[in-house]
C-alpha positions in Angstrom: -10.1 8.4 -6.4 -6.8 9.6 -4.4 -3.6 8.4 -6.5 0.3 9.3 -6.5 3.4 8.5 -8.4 5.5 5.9 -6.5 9.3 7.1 -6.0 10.4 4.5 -4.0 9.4 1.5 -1.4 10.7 -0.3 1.7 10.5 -4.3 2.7 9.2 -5.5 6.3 9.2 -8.9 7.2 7.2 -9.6 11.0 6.6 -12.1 13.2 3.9 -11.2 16.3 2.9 -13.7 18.8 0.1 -12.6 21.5 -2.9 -14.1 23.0 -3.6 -17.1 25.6 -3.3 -19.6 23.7 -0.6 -18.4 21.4 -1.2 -16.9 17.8 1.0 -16.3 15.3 0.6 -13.7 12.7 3.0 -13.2 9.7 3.1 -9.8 8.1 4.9 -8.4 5.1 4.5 -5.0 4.7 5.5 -2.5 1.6 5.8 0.8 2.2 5.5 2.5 -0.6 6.2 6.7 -0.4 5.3 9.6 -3.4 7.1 11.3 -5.8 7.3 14.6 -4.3 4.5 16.8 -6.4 4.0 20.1 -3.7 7.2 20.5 -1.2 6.8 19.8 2.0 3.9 16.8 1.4 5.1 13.0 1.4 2.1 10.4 0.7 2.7 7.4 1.5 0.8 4.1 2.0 1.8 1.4 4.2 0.5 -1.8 2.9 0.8 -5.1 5.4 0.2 -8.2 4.0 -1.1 -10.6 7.0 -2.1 -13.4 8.1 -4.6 -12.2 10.3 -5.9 -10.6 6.9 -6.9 -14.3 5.0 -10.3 -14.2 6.6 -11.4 -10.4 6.8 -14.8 -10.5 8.8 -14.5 -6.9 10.2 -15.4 -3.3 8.7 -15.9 -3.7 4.9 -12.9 -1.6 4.2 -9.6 -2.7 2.2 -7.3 -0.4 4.6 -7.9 3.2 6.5 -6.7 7.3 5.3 -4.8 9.2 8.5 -4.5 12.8 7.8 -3.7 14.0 11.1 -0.6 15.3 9.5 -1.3 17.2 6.6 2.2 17.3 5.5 2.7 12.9 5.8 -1.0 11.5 4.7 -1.0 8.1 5.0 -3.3 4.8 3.6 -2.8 1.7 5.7 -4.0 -0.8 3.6 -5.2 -4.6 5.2 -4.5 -7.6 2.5 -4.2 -11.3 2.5 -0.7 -12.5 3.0 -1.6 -14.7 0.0 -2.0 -11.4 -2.3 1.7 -10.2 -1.1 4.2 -11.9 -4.4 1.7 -10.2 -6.4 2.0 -6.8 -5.7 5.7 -7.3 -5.2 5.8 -8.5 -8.4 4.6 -5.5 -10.2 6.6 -3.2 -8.2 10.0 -5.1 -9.0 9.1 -4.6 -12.9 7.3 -2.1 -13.8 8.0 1.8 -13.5 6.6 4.5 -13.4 4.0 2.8 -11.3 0.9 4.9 -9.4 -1.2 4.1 -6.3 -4.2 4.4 -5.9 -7.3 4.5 -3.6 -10.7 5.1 -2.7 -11.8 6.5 0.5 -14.9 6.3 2.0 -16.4 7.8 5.1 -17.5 5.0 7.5 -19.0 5.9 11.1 -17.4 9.4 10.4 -13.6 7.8 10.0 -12.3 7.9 6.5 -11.7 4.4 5.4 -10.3 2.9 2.2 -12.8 0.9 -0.2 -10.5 0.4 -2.9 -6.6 -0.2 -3.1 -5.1 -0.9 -7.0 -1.5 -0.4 -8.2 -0.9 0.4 -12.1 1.4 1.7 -14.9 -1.3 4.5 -15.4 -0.6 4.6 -19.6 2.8 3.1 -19.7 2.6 0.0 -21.8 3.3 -3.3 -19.8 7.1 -4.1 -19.3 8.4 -0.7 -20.8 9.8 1.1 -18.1 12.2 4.0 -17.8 15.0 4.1 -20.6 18.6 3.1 -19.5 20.7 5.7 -20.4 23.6 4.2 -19.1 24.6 2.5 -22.5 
């Protein structure tokens, strides 16, 4: 199982219409980019939250691993729209959080099996002391 550290996210609202007749798909995607551990290496994984995700009938795979650039890796991870508050949710409140992932050679591409977000041993709700006071 791959995992990283989680140093910061981004927010992505989209709207795509294509086709004949018209479909629209919503997607919410959090990009969420590691702590730096080696220099010169950024994970990151792109998660999209869509609506063409609510009724998955494709390759039995929660997302896909690009290593084409050593340097960037990068998990694209495919979830229900309906799944989206909930990871949200744990990424507004709790810290440190970690990533992680299981990949899994499919027809020779390296696919994703397993996506799961976590406070690793950090005890719900802690998070990082304010210092501030």
């Amino acid at each position: 199982m791959g995992s990283f550290l989680i140093d910061s996210y981004k927010l992505r609202l989209e709207l795509v219409r294509s086709g004949n007749p018209v479909v629209s798909t919503r997607n919410r995607i959090i990009e969420l980019t590691a702590s730096p551990v080696i220099i010169g290496i950024m994970e990151r994984a792109v998660l999209a939250f869509s609506t063409g995700y609510d009724n998955w009938v494709g390759t039995p795979a929660a997302g896909f691993y690009d290593s084409s650039n050593p340097l960037q890796p990068r998990i694209t991870g495919w979830l229900p729209s309906s799944e989206y508050s909930l990871w949200y949710d744990v990424l507004r409140s709790e810290k440190p959080l970690v990533f992680f992932c299981d990949i899994t050679p499919i027809g020779g591409a390296s696919y994703v099996s397993k996506i799961s977000l976590g406070s690793s041993t950090e005890p719900t709700g802690e998070g990082p002391v304010d210092m501030s006071t």
